[in-house]
C-alpha positions, -999 to 999 in steps of 0.1 A, spaced: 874 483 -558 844 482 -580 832 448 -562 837 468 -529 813 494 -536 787 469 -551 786 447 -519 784 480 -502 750 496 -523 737 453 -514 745 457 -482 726 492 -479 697 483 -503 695 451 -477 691 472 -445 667 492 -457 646 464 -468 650 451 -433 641 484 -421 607 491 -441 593 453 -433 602 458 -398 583 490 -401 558 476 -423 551 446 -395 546 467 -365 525 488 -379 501 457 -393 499 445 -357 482 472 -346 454 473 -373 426 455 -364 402 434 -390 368 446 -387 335 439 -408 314 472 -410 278 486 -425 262 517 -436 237 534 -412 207 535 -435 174 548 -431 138 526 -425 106 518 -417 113 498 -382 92 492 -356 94 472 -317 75 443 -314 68 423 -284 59 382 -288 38 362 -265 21 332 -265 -13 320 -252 -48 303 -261 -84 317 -279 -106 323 -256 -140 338 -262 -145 375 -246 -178 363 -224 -179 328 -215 -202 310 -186 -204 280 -170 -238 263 -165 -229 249 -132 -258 230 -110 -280 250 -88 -296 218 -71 -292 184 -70 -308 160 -93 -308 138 -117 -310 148 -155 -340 139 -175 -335 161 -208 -308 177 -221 -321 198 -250 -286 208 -272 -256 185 -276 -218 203 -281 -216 229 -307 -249 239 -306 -264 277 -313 -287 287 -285 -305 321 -279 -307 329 -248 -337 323 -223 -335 289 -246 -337 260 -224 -307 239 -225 -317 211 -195 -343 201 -172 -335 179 -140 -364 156 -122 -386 179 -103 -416 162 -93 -411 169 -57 -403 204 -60 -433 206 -85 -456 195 -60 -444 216 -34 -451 245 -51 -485 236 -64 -489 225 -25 -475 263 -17 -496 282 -42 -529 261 -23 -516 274 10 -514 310 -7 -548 308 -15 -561 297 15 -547 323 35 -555 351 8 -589 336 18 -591 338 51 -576 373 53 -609 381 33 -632 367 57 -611 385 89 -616 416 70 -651 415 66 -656 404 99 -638 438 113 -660 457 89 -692 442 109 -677 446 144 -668 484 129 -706 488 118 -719 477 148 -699 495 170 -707 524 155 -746 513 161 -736 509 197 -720 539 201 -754 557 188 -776 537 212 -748 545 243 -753 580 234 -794 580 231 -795 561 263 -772 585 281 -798 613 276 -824 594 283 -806 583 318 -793 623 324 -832 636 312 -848 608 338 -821 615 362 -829 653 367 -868 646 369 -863 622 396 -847 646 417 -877 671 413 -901 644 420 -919 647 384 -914 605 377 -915 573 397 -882 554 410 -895 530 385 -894 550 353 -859 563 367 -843 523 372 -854 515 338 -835 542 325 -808 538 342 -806 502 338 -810 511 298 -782 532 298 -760 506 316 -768 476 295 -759 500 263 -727 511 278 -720 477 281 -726 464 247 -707 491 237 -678 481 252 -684 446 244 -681 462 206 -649 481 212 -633 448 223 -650 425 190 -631 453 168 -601 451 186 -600 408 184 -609 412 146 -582 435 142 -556 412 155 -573 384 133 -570 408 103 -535 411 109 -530 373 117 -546 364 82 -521 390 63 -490 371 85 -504 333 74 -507 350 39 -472 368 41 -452 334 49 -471 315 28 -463 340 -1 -422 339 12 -427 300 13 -441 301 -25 -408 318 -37 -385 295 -17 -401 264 -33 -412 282 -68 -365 293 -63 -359 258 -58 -379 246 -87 -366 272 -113 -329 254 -104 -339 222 -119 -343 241 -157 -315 256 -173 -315 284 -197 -291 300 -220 -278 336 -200 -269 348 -240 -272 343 -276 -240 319 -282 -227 283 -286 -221 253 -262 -186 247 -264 -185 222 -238 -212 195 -227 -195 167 -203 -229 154 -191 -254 130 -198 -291 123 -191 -301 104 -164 -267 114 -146 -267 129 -110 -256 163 -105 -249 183 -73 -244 217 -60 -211 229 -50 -204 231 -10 -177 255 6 -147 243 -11 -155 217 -32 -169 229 -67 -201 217 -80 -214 198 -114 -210 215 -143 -235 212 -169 -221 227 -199 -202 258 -212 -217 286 -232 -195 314 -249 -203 339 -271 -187 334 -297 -193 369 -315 -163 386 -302 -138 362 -299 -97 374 -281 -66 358 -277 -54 357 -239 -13 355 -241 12 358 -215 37 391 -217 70 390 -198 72 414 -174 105 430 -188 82 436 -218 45 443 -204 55 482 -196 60 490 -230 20 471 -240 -7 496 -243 -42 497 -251 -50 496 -287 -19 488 -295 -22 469 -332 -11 433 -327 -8 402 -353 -25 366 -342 -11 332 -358 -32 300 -346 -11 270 -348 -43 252 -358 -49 275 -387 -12 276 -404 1 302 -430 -25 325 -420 -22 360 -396 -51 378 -379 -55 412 -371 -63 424 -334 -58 452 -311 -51 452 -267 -82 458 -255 -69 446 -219 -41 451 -200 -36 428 -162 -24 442 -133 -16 417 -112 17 397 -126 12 358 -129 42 332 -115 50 316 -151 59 282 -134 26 279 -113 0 301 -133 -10 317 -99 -12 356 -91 11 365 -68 -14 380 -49 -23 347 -43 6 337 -39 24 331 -4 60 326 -26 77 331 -57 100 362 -48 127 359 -78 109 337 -100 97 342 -138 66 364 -138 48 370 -169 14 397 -174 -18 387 -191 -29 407 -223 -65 402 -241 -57 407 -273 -92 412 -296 -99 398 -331 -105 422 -353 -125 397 -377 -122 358 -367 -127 333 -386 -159 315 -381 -139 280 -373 -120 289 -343 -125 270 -306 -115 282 -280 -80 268 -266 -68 269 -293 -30 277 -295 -19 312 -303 9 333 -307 3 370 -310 33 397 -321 22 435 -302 34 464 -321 44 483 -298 63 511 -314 69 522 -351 90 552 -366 91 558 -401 123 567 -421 140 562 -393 179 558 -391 188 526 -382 217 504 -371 224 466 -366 215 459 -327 252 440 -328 271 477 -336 260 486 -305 288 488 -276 294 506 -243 326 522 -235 337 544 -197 343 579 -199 369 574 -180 387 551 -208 380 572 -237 392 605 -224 424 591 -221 426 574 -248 420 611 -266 448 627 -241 477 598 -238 500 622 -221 475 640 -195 489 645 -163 472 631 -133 456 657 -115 477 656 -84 447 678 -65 422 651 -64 412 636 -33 431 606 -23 407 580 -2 384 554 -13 357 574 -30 318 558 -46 323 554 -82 301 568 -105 284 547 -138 299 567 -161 295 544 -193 287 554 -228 263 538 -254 279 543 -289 291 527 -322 327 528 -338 327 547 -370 356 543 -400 370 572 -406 404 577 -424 406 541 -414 404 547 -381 380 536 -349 363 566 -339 341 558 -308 305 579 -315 281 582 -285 245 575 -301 205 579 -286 192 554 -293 149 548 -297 135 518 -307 143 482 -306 134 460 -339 142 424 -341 174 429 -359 182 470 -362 177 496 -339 171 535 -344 194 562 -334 178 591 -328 214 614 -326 247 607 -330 248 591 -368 244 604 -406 229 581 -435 257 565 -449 284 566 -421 303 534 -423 301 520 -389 315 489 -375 295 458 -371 317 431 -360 334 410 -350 316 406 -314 356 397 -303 367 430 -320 338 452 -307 344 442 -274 383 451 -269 387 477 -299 400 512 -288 391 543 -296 412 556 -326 428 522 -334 439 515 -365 410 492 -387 413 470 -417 380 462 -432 375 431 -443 331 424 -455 344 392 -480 328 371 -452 295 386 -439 284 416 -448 267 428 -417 242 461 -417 225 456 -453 188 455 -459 
């Protein structure tokens, strides 16, 4: 009897061992092993990263105005030059002399326009002495007339005034013309001394282009001629020689590329940081002191507004960054890589970028409300679905997944700020990306950080 009851209490203690690991093991698969981190509060800021080359902020090239051959150049590569400094002179004996020829024809002309115009002053002073004489012999003629008609002086006396009077009016008129035909030689003179003058500056044009001068203090960063090489002048579309490159070297920029998902968020003065690949372990400072409008096809390096294609493909935007203080060793082309700052909040809270995860409406309210009816009043039909997806993070509480919707603000490279939604110190769930992706609101968590202990500074 006493066995009886002791395999009995076994057989009792044995189901209910059954009974609490059956109850342990169910419950265990529905706890999920996360990693988590603390929302914490930072300095953070967004930073956008482009690439590019240094590149002076004015830059010219010397290209050939005329063609010639070279007879000096005055500065070699690397050279300081002030500007008006000559840099190169091409052969110019030809032009030379057609100036000097040009300047004699000047002269010439200036000459005879002085020798017309004194000529009109004598035809003006004589007229004028003709005119007097026309008028004395007219009163003679009209006094001589009216005493012929009362008989008081011969037919004689009357013919040799009249004939007086006639050979004045003549000379007169003879006068009258001479000004006239000096005028016109007056103005003749002037013309010849006008073209010859416009001919002077189109030779004395053509002979400036054979020296070249520095347009600005700065340095020759390029010099791919030599003396006694021929040089031409550019026609339509094909490009003429060029002589040399001058920058100015004073204010010197890095031009990079910017993406265009990132170029809306560059602004002007924005503070950047410069690394030179030539010049290692060191970073420069610089600001955005320009900003392109037109977006640049990364695969061709063309604007698209000069661009007949390249719909869908990879557009970037150029930004001029300026060096705040350069060093004096830098060349221009040089490789550069320049980080923008183009956000920063201070003390901000701040979350791992991976905590991050979106979740629909939809999904979460019944997940709160399992047993919800269906609301049996709702249109039936095919009807445009809305985007109704949330932006949160899961956060541990009485181990439990609670799905928080968060605002979020600026991006760093690795955390993120929340601008509502979080506390300092909220345990929040980091990972895995497996477990972020499928977990549910208010499912049971495990956490587990031995591995990788995500959201710490």
């Amino acid at each position: 009897m006493k066995a009886k009851k002791i395999a009995i209490i076994l057989g009792v203690v044995i189901l209910l061992g059954a009974i609490v690991g059956f109850t342990v093991n169910q419950s265990q698969k529905n706890v999920v092993t996360v990693q988590t981190g603390k929302v914490y509060k930072q300095d953070i800021s967004s930073v956008v990263t482009a690439s590019g080359q240094i590149k002076p902020k004015t830059i010219v090239n010397v290209g050939a105005n005329a063609m010639g051959q070279i007879t000096h150049l005055y500065v070699k590569e690397g050279d300081k030059v002030k500007k008006n400094q000559v840099l190169a002179q091409l052969e110019n004996v030809q032009s030379a002399a057609d100036v000097a020829m040009t300047r004699a024809t000047v002269s010439s002309s200036q000459t005879d326009a002085v020798a017309a115009e004194a000529a009109l002053n004598t035809a003006q002073a004589q007229l004028k002495s003709s005119t007097a004489d026309l008028a004395r012999a007219k009163l003679d003629y009209d006094r001589a007339e009216s005493l012929y008609k009362d008989k008081l002086i011969s037919k004689a006396d009357y013919d040799t005034k009249k004939a007086a009077y006639e050979v004045a009016d003549a000379v007169h008129s003879q006068d009258i013309a001479r000004v006239a035909q000096n005028k016109a030689q007056v103005d003749s003179a002037e013309g010849r001394v006008g073209q010859a003058k416009a001919q002077l500056t189109r030779v004395s044009d053509v002979l400036s282009k054979t020296t070249y001068t520095a347009p600005f203090d700065g340095t020759v960063t390029n010099l791919p001629v030599h003396e006694g090489e021929t040089v031409v002048m550019g026609i339509q579309n094909s490009p003429g020689s060029t002589l040399m490159t001058v920058a100015d070297m004073s204010i010197i920029t890095a031009e990079v590329q910017v993406d265009e998902t990132d170029i809306v968020n560059v602004k002007l003065d924005q503070p950047a940081e410069i690394t030179i690949d030539a010049i290692p372990n060191q970073t420069f400072k610089g600001k955005v002191s320009e900003i392109g409008d037109n977006a640049i096809i990364r695969s061709t390096g063309v604007s698209t507004s000069q661009s007949l294609s390249g719909g869908q493909e990879a557009k970037d935007f150029k930004v001029v960054i300026t060096l705040t203080e350069p060093p004096p060793n830098l060349r221009p082309g040089l490789s550069a890589t320049a980080k923008i700052t183009t956000g920063l909040a201070h003390d901000a809270v701040t979350i791992p970028i991976q905590a991050l995860t979106m979740r629909d409406k939809t999904d979460l309210d019944a997940q709160k409300n399992p047993k919800k009816p269906v609301d049996k009043t709702a249109p039936a039909g095919p009807m445009k679905k809305e985007n109704t997806d949330i932006q949160g993070v899961f956060v541990v509480k009485n181990k439990k997944a609670e799905f928080r919707e968060v605002v979020t603000g600026l991006t760093g490279s690795t955390e993120i700020q929340v601008k509502s939604g979080l506390q300092p110190g909220d345990e929040i769930i980091t990972g895995s990306y497996k477990v972020l992706r499928t977990l549910r609101n208010g499912a049971g968590v495990k956490v587990d950080n031995s591995v990788v202990k995500l959201g710490e500074s």
